[in-house]
C-alpha positions, 0 to 999 in steps of 0.5 A: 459483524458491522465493518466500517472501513474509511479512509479518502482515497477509497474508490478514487485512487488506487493506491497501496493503503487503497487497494490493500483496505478495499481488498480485505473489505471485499473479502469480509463481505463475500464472507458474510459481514456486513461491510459498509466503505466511506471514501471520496470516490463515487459507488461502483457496480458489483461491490459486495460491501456498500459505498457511501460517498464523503468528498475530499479534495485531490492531494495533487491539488494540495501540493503547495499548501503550508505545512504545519502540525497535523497538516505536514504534507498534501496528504494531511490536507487531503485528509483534512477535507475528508472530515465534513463529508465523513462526518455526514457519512458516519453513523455510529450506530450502524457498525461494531467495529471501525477500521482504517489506517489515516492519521491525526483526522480520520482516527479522531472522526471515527472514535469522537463522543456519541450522544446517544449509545456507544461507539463502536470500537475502533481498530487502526492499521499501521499500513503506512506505519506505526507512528501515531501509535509509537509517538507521544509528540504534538498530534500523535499523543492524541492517538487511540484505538482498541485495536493495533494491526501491526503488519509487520513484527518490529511494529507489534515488538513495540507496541504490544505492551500498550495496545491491543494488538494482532500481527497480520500481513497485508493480502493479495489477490491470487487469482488476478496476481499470477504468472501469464504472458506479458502485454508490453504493447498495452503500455507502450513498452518495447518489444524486445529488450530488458524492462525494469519496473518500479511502482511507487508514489514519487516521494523521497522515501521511494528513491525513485531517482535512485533507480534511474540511476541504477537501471542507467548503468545496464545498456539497453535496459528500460525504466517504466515507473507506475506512479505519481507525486510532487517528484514527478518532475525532477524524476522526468528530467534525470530520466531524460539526462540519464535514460534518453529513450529508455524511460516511461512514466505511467499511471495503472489501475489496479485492473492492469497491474498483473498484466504490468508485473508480467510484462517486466523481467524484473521488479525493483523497489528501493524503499529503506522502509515500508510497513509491509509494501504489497508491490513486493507479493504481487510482483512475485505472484506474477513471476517477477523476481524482486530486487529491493533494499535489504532488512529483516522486515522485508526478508520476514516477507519475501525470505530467500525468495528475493535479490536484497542488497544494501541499495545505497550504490547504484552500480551495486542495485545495477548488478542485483538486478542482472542477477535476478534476471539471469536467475529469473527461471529459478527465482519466478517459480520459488517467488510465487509459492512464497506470495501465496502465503498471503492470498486474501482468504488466508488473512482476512480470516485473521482480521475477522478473528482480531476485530471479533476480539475486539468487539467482544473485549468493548463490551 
């Protein structure tokens, strides 16, 4: 198959949806498809699937730009000034099948009118949700595709009967995610002493503050946040107020996280809601025991295989994650078997199978 991914971040950052999308392309080209990856970062060596650049601009930068519909936030502005260079970089003729999971303006570039032929159907992976394709309210009633990715049951329960639909998991690496000695002195991290990771973007969803707030209350406990956004600076400051000494902010990438995971003794992530979240399985892949916000969505992904709780008190979070480190030798070897169900080969075998049908019904 012909596999068009595209979405802005590729090959500049190295965020969930990023990593997620690059990784099952990585795994469909080794497997024989013809791969070709449009984002706004610049080609890298030893890729199997091609790299064509279309420029954008940092959402960073985009912070403070109005927020109107279809440009409700930095990341709609930096999607918006994806559109010209995609628009260059895309040539319909060229693939079968089109993937991505950025909404209003990516969908529309990829399933615009063709000239000349037809164009290729379109496949949409709720990887940050399953809004556009749920919704029928200002932009989202434009939404399309001939194909849903749900990655968790409560998407494809209710979009099942309007889509085409497959239920398929994110993946994850098996071979880089794994159990190892830790590295703190890489990152600065003390070398004795409890270490308590978050990564998560600093957006109100994540809770990031709340976290603070929960590591404040275990003594001698350190906070080490991987991650960025427009809350990097109140974040800084209850960190100073709540965990003076005890508090660092880094930015990774994705060539470290394993050695990150392994050198914390416990992973906390205290999102009410997220599409699949991949940080849950790679943290358990490499042995660190998970304590996250309790919802059948998640346990779907992690089972019993996790600490869940109702994280809306602090003092309750503080108590699950000295739980979970205490049970840390029970729950690392019962958190790895469970991540291995969602090594890459198994789901990009799925994919392939999904935009097969996919093709095969378009034509």
């Amino acid at each position: 198959m012909r596999i068009l991914f595209a979405l802005p971040g590729f090959h500049r950052f190295e965020r969930g949806a990023e990593v997620a999308l690059l990784s099952l392309a990585t795994e469909l080209a080794r497997g024989g498809d013809a791969v070709t990856v449009i984002g706004a970062g610049e080609a890298r060596e030893g890729t199997p699937y091609r790299f064509r650049h279309a420029g954008a601009l940092r959402r960073e930068r985009l912070e403070r730009m109005p927020r109107v519909p279809a440009l409700r936030s930095e990341t709609g502005w930096e999607e918006a000034s994806f559109v010209p260079g995609l628009l260059r970089a895309y040539r319909p003729r060229d693939h079968d099948v089109t993937v991505t999971c950025s909404f209003p303006f990516t969908n529309w570039v990829l399933r615009r009118p063709v000239l000349f032929g037809r164009r290729p159907p379109h496949v949409f992976v709720t990887q940050n949700g399953d809004w556009p394709a749920f919704s029928n309210d200002a932009e989202y009633r434009t939404f399309g595709c001939d194909g849903l990715v749900c990655t968790n049951p409560d998407y494809l329960e209710r979009n099942q009967e309007k889509w085409r639909c497959a239920l398929i998991p994110n993946g994850m690496d098996a071979e880089r995610f794994t159990p190892g000695s830790p590295e703190r002195a890489r990152f600065g991290l003390p070398a004795r002493g409890t270490v308590v990771l978050m990564v998560s973007a600093l957006i109100p969803t994540k809770r990031v503050a709340d976290g603070v707030r929960a590591v404040a209350q275990l003594p001698d406990a350190h906070l080490v946040v991987a991650g960025d956004g427009p809350e990097r600076e109140a974040v800084d400051r209850l960190a100073a107020e709540l965990l003076p000494g005890r508090f660092k902010r880094l930015t990774v990438g994705a060539a470290e996280m394993p050695l990150l995971y392994r050198s914390a003794d416990v992973f906390l992530h205290l999102s009410r809601e997220e599409s699949f979240g991949n940080v849950y399985i790679e943290a358990l892949a490499c042995g660190a025991p998970v304590v996250a916000h309790d919802s059948p969505r998640l346990r779907w992904i992690v089972g019993d295989d996790a600490v869940l709780l109702d994280t809306g008190d602090p003092a309750a979070v503080a108590a699950a994650l000295a739980h979970a480190i205490a049970a840390r030798s029970e729950l690392a070897p019962r958190g790895r078997v469970r991540a291995l169900r969602y090594a890459w080969p198994r789901v990009a075998a799925q994919y392939r199978t999904f935009l097969g049908e996919v093709i095969a019904a378009a034509k």
